[in-house]
C-alpha positions in Angstrom: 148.0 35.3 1.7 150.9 37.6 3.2 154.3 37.3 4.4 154.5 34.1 1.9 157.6 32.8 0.0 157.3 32.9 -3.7 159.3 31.5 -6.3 159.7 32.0 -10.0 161.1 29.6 -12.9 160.8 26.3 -11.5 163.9 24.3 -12.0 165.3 20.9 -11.1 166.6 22.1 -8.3 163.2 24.0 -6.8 162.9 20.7 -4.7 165.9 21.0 -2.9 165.0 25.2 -2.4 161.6 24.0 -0.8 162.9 21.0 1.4 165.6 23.9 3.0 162.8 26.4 3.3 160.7 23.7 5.5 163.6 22.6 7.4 162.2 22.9 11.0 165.6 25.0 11.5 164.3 27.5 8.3 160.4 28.5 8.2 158.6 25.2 8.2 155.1 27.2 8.6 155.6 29.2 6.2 154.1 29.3 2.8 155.4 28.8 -0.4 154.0 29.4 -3.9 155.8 28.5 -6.7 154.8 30.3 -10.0 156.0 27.8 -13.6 155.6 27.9 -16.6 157.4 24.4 -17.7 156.0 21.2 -17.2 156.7 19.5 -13.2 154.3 17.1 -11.8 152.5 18.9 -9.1 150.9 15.3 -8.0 154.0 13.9 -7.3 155.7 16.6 -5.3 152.2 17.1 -2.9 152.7 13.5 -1.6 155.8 14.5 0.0 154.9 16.2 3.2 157.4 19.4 3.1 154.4 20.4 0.4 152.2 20.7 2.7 151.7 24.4 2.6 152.9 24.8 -0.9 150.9 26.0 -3.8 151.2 25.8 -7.9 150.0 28.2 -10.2 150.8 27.4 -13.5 151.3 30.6 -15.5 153.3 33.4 -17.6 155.6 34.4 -14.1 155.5 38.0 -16.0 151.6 38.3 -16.0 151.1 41.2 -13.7 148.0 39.3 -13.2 149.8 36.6 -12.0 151.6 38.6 -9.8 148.5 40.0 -8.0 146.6 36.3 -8.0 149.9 35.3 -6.0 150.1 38.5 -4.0 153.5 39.1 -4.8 153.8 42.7 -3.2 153.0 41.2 0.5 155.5 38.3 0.5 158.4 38.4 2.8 160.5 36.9 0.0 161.2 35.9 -3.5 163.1 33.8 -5.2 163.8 34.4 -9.1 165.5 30.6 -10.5 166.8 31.3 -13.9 164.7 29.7 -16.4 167.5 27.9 -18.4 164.8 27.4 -21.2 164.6 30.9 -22.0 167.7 32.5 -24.2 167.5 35.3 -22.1 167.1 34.4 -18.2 168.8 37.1 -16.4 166.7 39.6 -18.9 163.3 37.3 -17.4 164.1 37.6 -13.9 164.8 41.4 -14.3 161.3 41.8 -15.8 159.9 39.9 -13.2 161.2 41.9 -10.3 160.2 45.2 -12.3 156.6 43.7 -12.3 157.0 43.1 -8.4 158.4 46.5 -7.7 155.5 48.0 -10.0 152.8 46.5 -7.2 154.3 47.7 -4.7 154.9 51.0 -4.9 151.7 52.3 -2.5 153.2 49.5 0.3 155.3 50.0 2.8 157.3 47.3 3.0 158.5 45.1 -0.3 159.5 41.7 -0.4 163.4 40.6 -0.9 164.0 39.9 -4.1 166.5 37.7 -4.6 167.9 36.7 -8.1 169.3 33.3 -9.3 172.0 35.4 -12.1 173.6 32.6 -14.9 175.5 35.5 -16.3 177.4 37.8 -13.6 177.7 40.8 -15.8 174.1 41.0 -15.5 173.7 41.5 -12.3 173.5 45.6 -11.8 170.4 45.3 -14.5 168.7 43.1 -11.5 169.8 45.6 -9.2 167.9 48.1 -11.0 164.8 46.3 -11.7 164.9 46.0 -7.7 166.4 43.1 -6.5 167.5 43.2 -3.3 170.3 39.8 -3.8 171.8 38.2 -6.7 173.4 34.7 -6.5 175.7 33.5 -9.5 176.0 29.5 -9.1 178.8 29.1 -11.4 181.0 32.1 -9.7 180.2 30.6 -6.4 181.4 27.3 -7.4 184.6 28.5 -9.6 185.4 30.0 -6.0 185.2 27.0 -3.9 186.7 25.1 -6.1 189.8 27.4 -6.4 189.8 27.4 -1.7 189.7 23.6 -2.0 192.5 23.3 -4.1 194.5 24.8 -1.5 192.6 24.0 1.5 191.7 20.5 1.4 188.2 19.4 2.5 186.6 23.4 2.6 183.8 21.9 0.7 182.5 20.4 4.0 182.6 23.6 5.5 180.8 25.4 3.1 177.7 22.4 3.0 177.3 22.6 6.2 176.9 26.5 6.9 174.8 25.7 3.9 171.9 23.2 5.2 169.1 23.3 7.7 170.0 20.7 9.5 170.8 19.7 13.2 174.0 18.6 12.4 174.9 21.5 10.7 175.9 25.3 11.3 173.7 27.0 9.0 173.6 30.4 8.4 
């Protein structure tokens, strides 16, 4: 598998990450493999038929052997969710991306990285284990919050640059 999507740390908002991703606006061909450790119910997600081209493997996301069985050095991107069951989650995804960035050192072209971050004073540690983009949810959301205040119905705005859809402007 090549030029796949990959994501780490399943979370209860991994659905929503692979509906957008097979959007027939995003990269509906494309395939996704999402690496867990926690329990999700594989059986119940494959009925739905964005899982078409999605695959589980249930492992330690920081196996390097992982990492190779999912061919993490040749996928066009990768998506680190914070594992909120682990104390340290930004410390995780850094390790992670290290791992990445250690497999592909004889290619030519790595995958983006890009790093769910719950604490934003973390992020230049992901930087430096080589991801590529960090996205803090809460600092996001602090500064929407503070734009609607003042300008009133902004949060529309913002969902619809934000979703694959045809009645949207997405980015």
């Amino acid at each position: 598998m090549e030029d796949h999507i990959i994501s780490y740390n399943w979370s209860g908002y991994g659905d929503r990450i692979v509906k957008e991703l097979n959007s027939p606006l995003a990269v509906p061909d494309k395939e996704i493999v999402i690496i867990y450790d926690s329990e999700i119910n594989e059986r119940e997600l494959t009925i739905n038929p964005e899982y078409e081209k999605v695959f589980f493997i249930k492992n330690d996301p920081t196996s390097h052997a992982v990492l190779k069985q999912a061919n993490a050095q040749h996928a066009v991107s990768v998506i680190l969710l914070a594992d909120l069951e682990c104390q340290e989650p930004d410390a995780r995804n850094a390790l992670i991306s290290l791992a990445i960035t250690k497999l592909e050192q004889n290619i030519e072209r790595k995958p983006h990285i890009v790093a769910e971050v719950i604490d934003p004073n973390k992020q230049q540690h992901l930087i430096d284990a080589g991801v590529d983009e960090w996205v803090c949810a809460s600092e996001y959301g602090l500064g929407i919050l503070a734009q609607c205040a003042i300008y009133g119905k902004l949060s529309e705005v913002y969902q619809q640059l934000l979703t694959y859809s045809e009645e949207t402007n997405e980015v």
